[in-house]
MDAnalysis code that builds the backbone (N, CA, C; Angstrom):
import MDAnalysis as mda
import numpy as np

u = mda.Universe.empty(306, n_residues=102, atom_resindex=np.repeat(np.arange(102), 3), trajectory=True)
u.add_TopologyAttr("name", ["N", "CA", "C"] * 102)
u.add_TopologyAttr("resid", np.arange(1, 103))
u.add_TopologyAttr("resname", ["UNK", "UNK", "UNK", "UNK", "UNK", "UNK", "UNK", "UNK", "UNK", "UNK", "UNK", "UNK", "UNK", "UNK", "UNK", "UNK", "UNK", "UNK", "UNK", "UNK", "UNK", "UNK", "UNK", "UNK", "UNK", "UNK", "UNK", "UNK", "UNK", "UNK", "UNK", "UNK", "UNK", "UNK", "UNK", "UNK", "UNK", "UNK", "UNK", "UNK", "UNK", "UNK", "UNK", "UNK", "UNK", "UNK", "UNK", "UNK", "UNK", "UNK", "UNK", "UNK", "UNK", "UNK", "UNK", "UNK", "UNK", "UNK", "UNK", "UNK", "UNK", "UNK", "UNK", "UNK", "UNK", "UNK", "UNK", "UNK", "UNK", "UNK", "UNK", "UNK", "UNK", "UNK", "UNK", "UNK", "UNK", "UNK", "UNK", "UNK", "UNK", "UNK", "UNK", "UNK", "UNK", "UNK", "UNK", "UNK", "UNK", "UNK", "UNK", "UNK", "UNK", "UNK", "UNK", "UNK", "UNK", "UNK", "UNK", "UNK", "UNK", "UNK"])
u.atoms.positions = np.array([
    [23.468, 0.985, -43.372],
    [23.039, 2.231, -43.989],
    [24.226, 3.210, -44.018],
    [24.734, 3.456, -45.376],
    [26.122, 4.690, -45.144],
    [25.454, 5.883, -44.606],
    [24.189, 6.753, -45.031],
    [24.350, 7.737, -44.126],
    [24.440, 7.709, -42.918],
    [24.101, 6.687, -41.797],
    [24.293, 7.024, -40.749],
    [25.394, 6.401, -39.599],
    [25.965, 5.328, -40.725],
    [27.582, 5.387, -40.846],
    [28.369, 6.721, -41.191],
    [27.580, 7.676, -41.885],
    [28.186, 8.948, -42.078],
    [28.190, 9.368, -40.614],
    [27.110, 9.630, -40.815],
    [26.190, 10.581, -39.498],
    [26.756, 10.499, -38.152],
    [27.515, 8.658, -38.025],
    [28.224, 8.440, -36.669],
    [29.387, 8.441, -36.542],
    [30.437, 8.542, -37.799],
    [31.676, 9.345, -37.967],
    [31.927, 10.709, -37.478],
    [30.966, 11.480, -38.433],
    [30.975, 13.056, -37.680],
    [30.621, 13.569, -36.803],
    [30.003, 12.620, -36.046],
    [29.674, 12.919, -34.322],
    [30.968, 12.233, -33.738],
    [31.445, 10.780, -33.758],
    [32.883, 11.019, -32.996],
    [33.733, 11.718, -33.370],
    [33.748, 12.532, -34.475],
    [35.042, 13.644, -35.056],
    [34.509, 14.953, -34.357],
    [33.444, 15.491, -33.854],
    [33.345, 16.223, -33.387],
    [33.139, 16.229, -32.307],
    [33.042, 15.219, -31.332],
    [33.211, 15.034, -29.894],
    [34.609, 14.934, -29.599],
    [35.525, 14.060, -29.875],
    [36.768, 13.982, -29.907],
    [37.359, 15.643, -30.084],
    [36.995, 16.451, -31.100],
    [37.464, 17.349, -31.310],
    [36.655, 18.722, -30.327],
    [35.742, 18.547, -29.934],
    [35.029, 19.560, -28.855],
    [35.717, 19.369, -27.681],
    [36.753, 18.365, -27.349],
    [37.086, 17.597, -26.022],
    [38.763, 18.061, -25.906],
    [39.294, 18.723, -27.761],
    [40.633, 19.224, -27.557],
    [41.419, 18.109, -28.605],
    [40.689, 17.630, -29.190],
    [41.019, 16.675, -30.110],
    [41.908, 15.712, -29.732],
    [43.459, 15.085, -30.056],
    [44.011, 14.309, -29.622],
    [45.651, 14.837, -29.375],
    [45.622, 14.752, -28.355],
    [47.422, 15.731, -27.512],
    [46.832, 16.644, -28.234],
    [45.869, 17.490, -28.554],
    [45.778, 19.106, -29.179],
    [45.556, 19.061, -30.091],
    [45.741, 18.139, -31.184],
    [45.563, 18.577, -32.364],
    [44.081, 17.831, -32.910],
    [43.021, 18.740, -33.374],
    [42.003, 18.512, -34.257],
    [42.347, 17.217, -34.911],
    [41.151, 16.392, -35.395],
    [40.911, 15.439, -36.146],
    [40.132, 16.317, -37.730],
    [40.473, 16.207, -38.688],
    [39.662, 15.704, -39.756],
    [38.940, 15.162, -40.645],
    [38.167, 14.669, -40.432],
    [37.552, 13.248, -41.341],
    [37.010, 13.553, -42.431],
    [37.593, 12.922, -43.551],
    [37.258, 12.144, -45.171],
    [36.482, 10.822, -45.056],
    [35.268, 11.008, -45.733],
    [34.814, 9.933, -46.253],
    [34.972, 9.564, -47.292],
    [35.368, 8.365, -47.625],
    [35.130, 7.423, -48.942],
    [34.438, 6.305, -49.064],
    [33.920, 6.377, -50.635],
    [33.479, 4.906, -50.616],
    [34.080, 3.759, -51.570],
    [34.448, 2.961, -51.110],
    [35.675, 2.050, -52.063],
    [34.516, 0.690, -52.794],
    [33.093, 1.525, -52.317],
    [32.532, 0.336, -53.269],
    [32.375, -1.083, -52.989],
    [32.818, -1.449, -51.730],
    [33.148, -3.375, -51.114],
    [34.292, -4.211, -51.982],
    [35.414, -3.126, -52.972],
    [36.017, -3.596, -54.031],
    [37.775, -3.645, -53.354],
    [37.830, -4.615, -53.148],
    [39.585, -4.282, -52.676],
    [40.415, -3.952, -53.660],
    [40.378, -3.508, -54.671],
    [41.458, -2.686, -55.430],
    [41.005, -1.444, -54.981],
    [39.881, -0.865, -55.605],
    [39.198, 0.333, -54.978],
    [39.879, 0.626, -53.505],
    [39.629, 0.289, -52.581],
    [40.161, 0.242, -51.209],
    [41.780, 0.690, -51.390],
    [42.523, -0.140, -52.318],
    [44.171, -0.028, -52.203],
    [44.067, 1.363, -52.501],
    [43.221, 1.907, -53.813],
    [43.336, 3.281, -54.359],
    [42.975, 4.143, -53.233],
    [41.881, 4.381, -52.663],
    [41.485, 5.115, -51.946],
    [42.423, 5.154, -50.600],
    [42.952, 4.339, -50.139],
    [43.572, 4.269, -48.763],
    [45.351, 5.102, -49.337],
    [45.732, 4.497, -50.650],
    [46.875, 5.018, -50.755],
    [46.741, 6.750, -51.021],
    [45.614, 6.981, -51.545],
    [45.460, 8.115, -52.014],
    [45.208, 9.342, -50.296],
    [44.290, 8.374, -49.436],
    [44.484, 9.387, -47.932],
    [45.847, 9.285, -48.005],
    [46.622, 8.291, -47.563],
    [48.024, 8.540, -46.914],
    [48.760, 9.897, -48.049],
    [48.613, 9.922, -49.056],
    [49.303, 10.446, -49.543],
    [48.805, 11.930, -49.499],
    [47.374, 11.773, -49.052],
    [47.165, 13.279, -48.410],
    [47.574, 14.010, -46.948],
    [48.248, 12.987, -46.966],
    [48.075, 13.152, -45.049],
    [47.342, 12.537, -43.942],
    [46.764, 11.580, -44.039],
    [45.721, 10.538, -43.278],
    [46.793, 10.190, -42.499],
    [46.428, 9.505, -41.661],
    [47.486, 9.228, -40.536],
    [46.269, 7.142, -40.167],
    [45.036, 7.545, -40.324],
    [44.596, 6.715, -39.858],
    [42.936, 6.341, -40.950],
    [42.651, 5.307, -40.359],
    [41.092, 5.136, -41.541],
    [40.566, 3.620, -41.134],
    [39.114, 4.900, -40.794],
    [37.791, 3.482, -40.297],
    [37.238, 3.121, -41.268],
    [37.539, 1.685, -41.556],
    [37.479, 1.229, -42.071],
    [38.912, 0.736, -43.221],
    [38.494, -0.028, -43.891],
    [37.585, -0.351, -45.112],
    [36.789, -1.793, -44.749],
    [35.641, -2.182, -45.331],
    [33.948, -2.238, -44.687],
    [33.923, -3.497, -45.141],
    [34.974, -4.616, -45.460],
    [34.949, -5.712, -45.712],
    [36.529, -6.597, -45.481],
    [36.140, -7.486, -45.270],
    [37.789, -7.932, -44.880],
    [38.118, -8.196, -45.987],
    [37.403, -8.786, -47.550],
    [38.417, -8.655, -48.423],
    [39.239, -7.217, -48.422],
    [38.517, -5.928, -48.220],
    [39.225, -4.826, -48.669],
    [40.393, -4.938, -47.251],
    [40.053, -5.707, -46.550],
    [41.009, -4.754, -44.969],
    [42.370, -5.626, -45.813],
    [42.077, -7.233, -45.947],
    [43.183, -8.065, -47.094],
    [43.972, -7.036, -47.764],
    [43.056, -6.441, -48.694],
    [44.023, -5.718, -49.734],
    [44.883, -4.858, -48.824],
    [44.186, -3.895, -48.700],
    [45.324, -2.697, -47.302],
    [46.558, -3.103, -47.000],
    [46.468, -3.774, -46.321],
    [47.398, -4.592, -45.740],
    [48.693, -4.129, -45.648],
    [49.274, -4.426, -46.418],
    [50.686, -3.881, -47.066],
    [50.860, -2.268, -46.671],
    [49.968, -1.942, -47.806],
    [49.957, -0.837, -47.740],
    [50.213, 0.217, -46.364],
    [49.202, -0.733, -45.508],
    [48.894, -0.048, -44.015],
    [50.124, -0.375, -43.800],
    [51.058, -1.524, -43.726],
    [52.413, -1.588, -43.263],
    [53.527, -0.973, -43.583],
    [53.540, -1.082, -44.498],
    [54.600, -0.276, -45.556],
    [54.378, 1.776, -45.117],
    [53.305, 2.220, -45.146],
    [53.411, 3.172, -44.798],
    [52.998, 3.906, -43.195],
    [53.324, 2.800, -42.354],
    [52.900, 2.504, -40.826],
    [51.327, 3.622, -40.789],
    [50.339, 2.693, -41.522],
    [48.933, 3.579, -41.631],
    [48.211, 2.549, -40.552],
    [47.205, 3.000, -39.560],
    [46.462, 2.381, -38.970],
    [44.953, 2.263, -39.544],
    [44.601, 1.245, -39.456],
    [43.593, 0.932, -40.023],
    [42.733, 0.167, -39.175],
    [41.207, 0.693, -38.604],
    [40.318, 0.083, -37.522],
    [39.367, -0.440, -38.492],
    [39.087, -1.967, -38.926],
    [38.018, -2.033, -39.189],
    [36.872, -2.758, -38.653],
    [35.865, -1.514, -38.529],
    [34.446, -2.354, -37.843],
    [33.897, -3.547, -38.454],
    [34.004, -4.135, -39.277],
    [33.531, -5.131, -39.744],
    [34.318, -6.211, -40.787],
    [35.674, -5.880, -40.825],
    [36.755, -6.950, -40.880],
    [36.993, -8.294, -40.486],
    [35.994, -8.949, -40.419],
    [35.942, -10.187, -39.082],
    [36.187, -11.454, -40.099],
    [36.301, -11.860, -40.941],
    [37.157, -13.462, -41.640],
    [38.281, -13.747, -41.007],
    [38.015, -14.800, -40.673],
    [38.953, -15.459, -39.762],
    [40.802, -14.942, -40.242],
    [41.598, -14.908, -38.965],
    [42.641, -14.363, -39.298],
    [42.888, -12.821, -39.395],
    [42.298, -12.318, -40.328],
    [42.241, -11.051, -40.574],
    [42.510, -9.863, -39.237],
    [41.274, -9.926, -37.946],
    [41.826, -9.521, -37.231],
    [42.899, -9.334, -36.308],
    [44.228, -10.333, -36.444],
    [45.529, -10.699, -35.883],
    [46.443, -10.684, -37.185],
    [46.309, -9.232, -37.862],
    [47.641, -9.423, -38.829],
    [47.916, -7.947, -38.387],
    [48.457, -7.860, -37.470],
    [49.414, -7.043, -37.231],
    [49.500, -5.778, -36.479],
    [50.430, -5.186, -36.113],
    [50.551, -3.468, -35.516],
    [49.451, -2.705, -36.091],
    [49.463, -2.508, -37.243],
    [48.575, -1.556, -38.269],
    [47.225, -1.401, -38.383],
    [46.627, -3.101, -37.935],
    [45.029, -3.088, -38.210],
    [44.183, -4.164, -37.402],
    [43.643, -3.301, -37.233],
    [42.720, -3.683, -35.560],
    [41.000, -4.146, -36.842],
    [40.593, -4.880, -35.877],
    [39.456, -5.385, -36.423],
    [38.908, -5.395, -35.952],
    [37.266, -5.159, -35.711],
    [36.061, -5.585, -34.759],
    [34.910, -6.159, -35.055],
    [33.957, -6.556, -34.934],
    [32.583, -6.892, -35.235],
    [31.714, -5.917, -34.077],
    [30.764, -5.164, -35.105],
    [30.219, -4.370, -34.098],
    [28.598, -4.848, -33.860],
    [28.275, -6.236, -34.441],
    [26.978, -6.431, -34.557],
    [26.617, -7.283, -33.107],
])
């Protein structure tokens, strides 16, 4: 359910940030939705970094975490995804952490 994939974003952005955020500085969180489309995903992920994102939960399928990839490397972006789990995927690299949260 995205809203409460919403709903549990903005409660750790605001606990984290009621707590002094991270070394001091506030968190912000953007939501997007890339649709389960890994081009979509490349757009949307290049488009945070280029706002200033530093980091991004998700993207919500391992084809999309696939696409990232690069991207996350090339512009040392971290990328956690909860539900990234096709084999491999979670062991490619510094940049992107994978989990299964079911």
């Amino acid at each position: 359910n995205a809203s409460a994939r919403d709903l549990v974003f903005n409660l750790a952005i605001k606990r984290i940030n009621d707590k002094g955020g991270i070394n001091g500085h506030p968190l912000t969180g953007v939501i997007f939705d890339a649709q389960t489309d890994p081009a979509t995903a490349v757009t949307k992920v290049t488009s945070a970094i280029d706002r200033g994102a530093v980091a991004a939960v998700g993207p919500a399928t391992s084809g999309q975490v696939s696409a990232v990839i690069e991207v996350a490397r090339s512009r040392q972006f971290s990328i956690i995804s909860p539900s990234g789990t096709a084999p491999g995927v979670g062991m490619i690299g510094a940049s992107v952490h994978c989990m299964s949260l079911s």
